[in-house]
MMTF fields as JSON, N, C-alpha, C and O atoms, coordinates in Angstrom:
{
  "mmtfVersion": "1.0.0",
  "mmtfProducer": "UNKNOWN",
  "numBonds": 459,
  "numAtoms": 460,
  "numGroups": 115,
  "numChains": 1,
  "numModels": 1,
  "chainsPerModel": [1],
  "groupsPerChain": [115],
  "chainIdList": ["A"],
  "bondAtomList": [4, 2, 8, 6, 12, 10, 16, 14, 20, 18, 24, 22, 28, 26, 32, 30, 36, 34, 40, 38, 44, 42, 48, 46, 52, 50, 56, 54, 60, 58, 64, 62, 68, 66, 72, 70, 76, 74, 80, 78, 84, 82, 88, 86, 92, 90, 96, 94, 100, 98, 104, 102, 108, 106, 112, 110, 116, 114, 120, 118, 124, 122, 128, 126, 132, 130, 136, 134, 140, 138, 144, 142, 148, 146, 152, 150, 156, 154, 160, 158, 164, 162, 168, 166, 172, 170, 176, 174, 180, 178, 184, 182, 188, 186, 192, 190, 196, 194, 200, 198, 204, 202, 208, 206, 212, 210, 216, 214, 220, 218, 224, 222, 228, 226, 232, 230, 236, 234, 240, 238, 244, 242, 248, 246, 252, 250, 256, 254, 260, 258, 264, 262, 268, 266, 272, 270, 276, 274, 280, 278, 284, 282, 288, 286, 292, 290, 296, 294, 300, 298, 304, 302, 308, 306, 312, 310, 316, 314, 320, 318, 324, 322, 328, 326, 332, 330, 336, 334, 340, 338, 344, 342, 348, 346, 352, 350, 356, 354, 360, 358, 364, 362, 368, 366, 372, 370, 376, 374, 380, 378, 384, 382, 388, 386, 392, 390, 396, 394, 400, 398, 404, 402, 408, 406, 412, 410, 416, 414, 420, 418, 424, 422, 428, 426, 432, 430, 436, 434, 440, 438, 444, 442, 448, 446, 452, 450, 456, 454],
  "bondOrderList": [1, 1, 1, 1, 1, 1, 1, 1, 1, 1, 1, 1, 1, 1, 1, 1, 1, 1, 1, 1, 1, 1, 1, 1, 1, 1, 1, 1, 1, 1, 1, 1, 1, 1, 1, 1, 1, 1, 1, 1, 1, 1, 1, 1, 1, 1, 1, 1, 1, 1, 1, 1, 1, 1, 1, 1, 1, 1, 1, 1, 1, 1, 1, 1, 1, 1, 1, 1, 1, 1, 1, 1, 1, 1, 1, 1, 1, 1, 1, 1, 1, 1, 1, 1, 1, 1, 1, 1, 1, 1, 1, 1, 1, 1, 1, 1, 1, 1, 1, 1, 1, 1, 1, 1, 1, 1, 1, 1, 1, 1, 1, 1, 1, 1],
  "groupList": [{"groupName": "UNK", "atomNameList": ["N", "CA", "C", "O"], "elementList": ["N", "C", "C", "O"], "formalChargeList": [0, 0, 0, 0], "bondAtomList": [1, 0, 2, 1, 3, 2], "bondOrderList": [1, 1, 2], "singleLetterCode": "X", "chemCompType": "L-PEPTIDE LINKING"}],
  "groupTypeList": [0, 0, 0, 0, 0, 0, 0, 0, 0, 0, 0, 0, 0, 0, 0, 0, 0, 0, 0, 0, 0, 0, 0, 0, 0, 0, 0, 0, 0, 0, 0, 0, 0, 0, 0, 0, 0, 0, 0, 0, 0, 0, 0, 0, 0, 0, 0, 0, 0, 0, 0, 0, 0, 0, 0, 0, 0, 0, 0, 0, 0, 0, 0, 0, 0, 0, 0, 0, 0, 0, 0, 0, 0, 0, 0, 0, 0, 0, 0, 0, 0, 0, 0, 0, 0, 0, 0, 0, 0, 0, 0, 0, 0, 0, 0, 0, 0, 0, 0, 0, 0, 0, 0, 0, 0, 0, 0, 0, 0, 0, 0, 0, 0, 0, 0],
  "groupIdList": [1, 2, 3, 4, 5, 6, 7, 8, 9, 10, 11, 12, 13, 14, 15, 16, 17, 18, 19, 20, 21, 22, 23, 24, 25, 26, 27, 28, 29, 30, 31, 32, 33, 34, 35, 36, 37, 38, 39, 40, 41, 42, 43, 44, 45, 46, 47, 48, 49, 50, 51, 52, 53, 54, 55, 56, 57, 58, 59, 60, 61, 62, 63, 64, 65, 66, 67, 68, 69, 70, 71, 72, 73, 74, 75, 76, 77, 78, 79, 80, 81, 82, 83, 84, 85, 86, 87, 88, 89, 90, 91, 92, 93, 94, 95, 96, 97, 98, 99, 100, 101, 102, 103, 104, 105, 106, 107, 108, 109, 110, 111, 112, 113, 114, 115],
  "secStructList": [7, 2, 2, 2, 2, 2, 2, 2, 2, 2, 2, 2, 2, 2, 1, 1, 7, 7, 2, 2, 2, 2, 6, 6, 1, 1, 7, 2, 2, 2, 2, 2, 2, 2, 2, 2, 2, 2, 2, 2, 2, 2, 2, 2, 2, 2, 2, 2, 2, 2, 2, 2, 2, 2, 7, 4, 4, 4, 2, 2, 2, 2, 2, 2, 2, 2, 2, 2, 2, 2, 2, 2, 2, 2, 2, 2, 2, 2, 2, 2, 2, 2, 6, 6, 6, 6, 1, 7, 7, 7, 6, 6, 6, 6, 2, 2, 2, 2, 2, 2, 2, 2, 2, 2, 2, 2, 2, 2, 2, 2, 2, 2, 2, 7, 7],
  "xCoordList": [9.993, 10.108, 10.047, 9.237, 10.671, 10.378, 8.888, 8.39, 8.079, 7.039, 5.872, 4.922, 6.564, 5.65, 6.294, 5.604, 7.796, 8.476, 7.507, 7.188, 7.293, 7.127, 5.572, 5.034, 5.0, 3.572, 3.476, 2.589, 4.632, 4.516, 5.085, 4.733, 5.82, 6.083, 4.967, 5.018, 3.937, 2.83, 1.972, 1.452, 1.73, 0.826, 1.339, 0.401, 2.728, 3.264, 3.487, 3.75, 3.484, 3.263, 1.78, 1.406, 1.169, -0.729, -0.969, -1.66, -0.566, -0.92, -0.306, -0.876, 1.162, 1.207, 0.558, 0.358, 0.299, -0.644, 0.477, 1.56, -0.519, 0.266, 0.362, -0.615, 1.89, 1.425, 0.203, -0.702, 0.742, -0.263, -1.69, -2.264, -2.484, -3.12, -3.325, -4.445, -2.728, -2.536, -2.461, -2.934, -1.92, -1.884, -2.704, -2.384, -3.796, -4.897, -5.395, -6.444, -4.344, -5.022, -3.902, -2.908, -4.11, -3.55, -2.003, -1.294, -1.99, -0.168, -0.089, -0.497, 0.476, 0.76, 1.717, 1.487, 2.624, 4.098, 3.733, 3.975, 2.833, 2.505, 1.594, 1.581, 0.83, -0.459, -0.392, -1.166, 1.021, 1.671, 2.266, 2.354, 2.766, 3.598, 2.567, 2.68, 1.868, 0.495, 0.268, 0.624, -0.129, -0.581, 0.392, -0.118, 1.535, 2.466, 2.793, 3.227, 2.764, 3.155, 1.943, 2.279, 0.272, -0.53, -0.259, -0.141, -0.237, -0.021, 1.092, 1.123, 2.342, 2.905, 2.619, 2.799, 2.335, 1.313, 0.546, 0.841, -0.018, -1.356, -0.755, -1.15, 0.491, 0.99, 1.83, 2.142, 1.964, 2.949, 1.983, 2.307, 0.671, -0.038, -0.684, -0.802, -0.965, -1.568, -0.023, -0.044, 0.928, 2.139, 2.382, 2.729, 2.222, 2.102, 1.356, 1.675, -0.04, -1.356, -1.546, -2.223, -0.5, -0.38, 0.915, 0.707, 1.869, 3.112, 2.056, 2.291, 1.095, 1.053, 0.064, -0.292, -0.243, -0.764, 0.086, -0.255, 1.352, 2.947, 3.345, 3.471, 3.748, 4.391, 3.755, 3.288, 3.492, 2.42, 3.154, 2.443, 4.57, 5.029, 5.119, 5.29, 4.834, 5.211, 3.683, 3.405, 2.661, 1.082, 0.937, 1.019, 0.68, 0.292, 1.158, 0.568, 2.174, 3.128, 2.752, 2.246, 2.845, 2.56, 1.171, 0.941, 0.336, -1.134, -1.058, -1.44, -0.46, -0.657, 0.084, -0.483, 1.093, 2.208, 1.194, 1.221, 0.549, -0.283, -1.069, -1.598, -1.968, -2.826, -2.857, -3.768, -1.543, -1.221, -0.366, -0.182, 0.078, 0.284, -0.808, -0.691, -2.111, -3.151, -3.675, -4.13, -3.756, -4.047, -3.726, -4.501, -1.664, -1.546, -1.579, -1.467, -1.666, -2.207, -3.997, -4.192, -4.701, -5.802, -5.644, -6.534, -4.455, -4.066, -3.521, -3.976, -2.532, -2.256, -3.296, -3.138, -5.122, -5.736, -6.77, -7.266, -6.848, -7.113, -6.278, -6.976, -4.9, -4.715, -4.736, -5.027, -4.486, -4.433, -6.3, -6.774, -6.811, -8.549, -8.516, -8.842, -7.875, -8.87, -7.618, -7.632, -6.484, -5.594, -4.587, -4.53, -4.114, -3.77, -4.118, -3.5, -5.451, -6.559, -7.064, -8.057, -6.603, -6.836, -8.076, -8.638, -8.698, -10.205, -10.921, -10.533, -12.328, -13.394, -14.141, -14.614, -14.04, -14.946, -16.069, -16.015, -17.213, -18.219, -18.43, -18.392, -18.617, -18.326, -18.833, -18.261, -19.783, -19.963, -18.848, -18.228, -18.67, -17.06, -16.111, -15.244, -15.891, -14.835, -15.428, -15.204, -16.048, -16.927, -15.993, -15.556, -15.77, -14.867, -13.499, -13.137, -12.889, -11.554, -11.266, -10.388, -12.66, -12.866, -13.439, -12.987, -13.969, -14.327, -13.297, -12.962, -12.751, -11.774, -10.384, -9.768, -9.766, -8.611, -8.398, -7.345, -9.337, -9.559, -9.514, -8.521, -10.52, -10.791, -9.176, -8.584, -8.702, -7.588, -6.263, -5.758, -6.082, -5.415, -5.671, -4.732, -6.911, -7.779, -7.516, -7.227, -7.658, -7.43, -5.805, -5.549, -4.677, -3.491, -3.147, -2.271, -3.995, -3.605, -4.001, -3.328, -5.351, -5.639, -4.604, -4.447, -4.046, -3.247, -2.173, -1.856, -1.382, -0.217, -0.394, 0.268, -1.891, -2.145, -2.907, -2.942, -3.755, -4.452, -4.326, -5.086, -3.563, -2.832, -1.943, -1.624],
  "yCoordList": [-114.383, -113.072, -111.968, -111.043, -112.08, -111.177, -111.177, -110.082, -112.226, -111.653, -110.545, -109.877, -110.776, -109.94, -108.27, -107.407, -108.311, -107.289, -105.9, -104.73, -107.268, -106.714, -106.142, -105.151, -106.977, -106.406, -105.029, -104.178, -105.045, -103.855, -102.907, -101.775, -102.936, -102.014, -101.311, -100.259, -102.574, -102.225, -101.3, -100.354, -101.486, -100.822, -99.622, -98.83, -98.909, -97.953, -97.448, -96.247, -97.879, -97.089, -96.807, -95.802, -97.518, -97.265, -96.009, -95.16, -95.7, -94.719, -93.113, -92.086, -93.113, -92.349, -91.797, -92.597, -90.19, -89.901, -89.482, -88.942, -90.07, -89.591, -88.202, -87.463, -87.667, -86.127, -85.837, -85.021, -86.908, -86.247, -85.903, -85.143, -86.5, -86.289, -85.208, -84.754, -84.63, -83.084, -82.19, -81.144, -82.116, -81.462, -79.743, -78.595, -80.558, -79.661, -78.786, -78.16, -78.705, -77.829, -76.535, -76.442, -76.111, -74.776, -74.559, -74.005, -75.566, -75.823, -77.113, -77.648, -77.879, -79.496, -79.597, -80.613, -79.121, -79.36, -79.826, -80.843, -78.403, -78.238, -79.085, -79.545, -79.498, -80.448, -82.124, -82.899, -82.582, -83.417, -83.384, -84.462, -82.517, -82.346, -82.77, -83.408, -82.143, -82.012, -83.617, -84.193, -84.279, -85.305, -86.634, -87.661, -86.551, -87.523, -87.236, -88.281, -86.419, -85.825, -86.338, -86.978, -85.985, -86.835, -88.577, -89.498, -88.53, -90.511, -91.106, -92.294, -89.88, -90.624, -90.262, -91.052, -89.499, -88.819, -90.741, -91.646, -90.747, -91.676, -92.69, -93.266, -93.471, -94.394, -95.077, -96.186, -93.125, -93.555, -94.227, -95.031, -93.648, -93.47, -95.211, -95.885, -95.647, -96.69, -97.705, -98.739, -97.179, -98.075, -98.22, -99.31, -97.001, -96.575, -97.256, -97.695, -97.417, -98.259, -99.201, -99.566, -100.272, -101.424, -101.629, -102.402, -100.828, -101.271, -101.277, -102.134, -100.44, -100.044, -101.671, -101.842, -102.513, -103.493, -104.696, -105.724, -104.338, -105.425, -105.042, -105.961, -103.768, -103.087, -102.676, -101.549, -103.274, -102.703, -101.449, -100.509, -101.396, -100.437, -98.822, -97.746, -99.473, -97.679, -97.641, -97.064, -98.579, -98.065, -96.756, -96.02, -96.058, -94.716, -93.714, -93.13, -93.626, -93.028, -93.168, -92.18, -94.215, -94.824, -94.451, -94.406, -94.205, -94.177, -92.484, -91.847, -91.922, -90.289, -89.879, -88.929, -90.218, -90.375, -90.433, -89.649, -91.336, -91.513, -91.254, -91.813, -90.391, -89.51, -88.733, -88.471, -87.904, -86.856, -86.636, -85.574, -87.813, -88.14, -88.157, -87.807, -88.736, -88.513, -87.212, -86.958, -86.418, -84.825, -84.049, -83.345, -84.426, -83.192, -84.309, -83.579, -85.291, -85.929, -84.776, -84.2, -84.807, -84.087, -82.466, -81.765, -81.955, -80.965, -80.867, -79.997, -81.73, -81.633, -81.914, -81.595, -82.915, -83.165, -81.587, -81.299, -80.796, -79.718, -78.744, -78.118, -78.315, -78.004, -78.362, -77.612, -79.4, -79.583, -79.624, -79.381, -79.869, -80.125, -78.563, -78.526, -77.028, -75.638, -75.084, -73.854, -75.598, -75.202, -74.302, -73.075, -74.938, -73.782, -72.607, -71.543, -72.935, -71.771, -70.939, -70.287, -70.752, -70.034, -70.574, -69.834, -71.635, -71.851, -72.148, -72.89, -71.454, -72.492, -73.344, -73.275, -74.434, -75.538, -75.636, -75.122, -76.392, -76.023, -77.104, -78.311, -76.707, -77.311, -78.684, -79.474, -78.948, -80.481, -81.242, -82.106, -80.657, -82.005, -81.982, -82.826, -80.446, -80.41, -80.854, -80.122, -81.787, -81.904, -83.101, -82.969, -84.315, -85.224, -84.165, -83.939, -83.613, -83.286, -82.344, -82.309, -81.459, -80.06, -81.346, -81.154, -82.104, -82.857, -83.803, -83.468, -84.534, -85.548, -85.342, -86.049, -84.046, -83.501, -82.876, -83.208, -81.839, -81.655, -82.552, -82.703, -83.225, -85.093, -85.273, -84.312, -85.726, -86.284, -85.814, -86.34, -84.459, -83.877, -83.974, -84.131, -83.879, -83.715, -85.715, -86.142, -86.575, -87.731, -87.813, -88.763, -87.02, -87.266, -86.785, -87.212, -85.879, -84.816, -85.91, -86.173, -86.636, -87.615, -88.678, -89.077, -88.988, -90.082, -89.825, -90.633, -88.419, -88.083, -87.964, -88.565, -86.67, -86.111, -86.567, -85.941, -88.026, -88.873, -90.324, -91.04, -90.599, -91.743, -92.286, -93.412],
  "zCoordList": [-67.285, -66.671, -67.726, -67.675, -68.381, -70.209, -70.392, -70.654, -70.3, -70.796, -69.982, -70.391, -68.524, -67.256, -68.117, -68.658, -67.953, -68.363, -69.226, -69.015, -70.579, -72.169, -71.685, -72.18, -70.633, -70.031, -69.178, -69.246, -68.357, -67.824, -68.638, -68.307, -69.563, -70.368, -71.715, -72.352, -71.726, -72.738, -71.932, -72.524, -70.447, -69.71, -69.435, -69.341, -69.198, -69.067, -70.433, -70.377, -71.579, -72.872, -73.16, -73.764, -72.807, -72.966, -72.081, -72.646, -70.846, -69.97, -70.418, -70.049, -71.418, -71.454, -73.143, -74.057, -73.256, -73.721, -75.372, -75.595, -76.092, -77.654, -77.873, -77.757, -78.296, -78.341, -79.839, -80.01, -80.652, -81.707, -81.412, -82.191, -80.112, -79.492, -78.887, -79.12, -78.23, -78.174, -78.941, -78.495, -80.282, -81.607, -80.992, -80.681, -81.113, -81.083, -80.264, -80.417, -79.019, -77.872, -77.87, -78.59, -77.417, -76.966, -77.429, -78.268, -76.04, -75.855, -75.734, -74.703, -76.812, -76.62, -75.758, -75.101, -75.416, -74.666, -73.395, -72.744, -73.154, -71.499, -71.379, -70.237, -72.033, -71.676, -71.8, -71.239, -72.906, -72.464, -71.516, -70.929, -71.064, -69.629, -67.998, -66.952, -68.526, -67.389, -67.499, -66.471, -68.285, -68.459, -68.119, -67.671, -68.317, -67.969, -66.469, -65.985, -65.711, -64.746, -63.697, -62.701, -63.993, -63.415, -63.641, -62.833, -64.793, -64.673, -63.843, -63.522, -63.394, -62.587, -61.204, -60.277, -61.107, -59.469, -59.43, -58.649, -60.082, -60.042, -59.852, -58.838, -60.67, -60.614, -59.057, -58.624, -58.462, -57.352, -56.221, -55.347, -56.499, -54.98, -55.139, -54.116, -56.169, -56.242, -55.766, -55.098, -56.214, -55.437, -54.235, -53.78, -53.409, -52.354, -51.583, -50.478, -52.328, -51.593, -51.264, -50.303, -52.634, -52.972, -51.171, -50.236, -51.289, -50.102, -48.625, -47.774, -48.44, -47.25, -46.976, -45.81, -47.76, -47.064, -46.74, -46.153, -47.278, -46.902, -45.966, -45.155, -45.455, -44.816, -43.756, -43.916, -42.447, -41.526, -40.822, -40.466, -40.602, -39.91, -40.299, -39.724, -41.997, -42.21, -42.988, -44.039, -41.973, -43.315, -43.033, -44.016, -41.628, -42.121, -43.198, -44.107, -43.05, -43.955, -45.1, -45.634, -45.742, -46.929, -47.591, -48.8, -46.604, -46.898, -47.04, -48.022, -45.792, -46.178, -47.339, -47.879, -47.903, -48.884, -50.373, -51.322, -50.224, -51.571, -51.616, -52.578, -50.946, -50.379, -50.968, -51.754, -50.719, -51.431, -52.754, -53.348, -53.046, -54.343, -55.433, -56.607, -54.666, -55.533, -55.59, -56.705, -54.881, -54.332, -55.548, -56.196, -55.904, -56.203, -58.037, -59.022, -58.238, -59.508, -60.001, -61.072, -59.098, -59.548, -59.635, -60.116, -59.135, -59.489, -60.884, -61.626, -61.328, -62.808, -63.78, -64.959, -63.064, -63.691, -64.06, -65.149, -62.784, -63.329, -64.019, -64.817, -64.032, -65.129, -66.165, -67.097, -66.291, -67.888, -68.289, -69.398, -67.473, -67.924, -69.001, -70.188, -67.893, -67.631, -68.41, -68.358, -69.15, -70.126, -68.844, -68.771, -68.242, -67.024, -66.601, -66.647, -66.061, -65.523, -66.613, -66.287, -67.995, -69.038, -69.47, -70.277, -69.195, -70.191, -69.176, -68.274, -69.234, -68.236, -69.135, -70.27, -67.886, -68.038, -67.062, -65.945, -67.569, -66.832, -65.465, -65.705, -64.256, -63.234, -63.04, -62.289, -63.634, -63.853, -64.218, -63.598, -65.591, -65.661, -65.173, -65.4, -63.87, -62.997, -61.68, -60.716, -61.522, -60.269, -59.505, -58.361, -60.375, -59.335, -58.874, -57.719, -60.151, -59.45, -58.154, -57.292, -58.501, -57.284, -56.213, -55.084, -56.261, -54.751, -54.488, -53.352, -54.727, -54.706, -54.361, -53.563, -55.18, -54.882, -53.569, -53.025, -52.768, -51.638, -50.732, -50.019, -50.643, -49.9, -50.28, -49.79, -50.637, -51.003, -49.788, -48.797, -50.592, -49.474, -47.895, -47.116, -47.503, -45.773, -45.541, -44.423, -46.618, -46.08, -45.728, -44.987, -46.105, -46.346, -44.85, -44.098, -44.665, -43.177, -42.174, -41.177, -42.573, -41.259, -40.773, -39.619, -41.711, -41.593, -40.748, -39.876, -40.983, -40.414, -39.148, -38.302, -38.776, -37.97, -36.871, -35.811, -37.137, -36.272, -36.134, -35.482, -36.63, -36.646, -36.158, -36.539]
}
């Protein structure tokens, strides 16, 4: 059982982001902040995703739940991308998050709202 442990603990140290890595941008604080803050957005919804196929009673919940867990994950992915709205980037490399994050949210509404 230690060694699943020492595994999930290597994968949850790999995801989060080195600040020395940040050094170089603007504001390291905030953009580590931004960045750990999406990985756990991301982390919840894929948990979320993972329950709703155990759990038949609460799948829609679960599904709109991480829905929007992923939603507002591509929200921290655009700030931190655009330095918190302070830098543009050119819309190509903001193209999954501006389509996906939307979708994201409108899939979160279906679930609650038609389901």
């Amino acid at each position: 059982m230690s060694k699943l442990l020492e595994e999930i603990k290597h994968s949850v140290d790999v995801t989060i982001p080195e600040a020395e890595d940040l050094n170089s941008m603007t504001h390291p604080k905030i953009d580590y902040t931004l960045l750990v803050l999406r990985n756990v957005f991301v982390l919840a919804a894929a948990i979320l995703f993972l329950l709703s196929f155990f759990l038949h009673g609460a799948y829609n919940l679960l599904k709109a739940v991480g829905y929007f867990s992923g939603a507002i994950a591509y929200v921290f992915e655009c700030l931190a991308a655009t330095d918190c709205f302070k830098g543009k980037v050119d819309h190509h490399e903001m193209f999954m998050v501006y389509c996906f994050g939307p979708l994201y949210l409108l899939m979160g509404l279906n679930y609650i709202l038609w389901h």
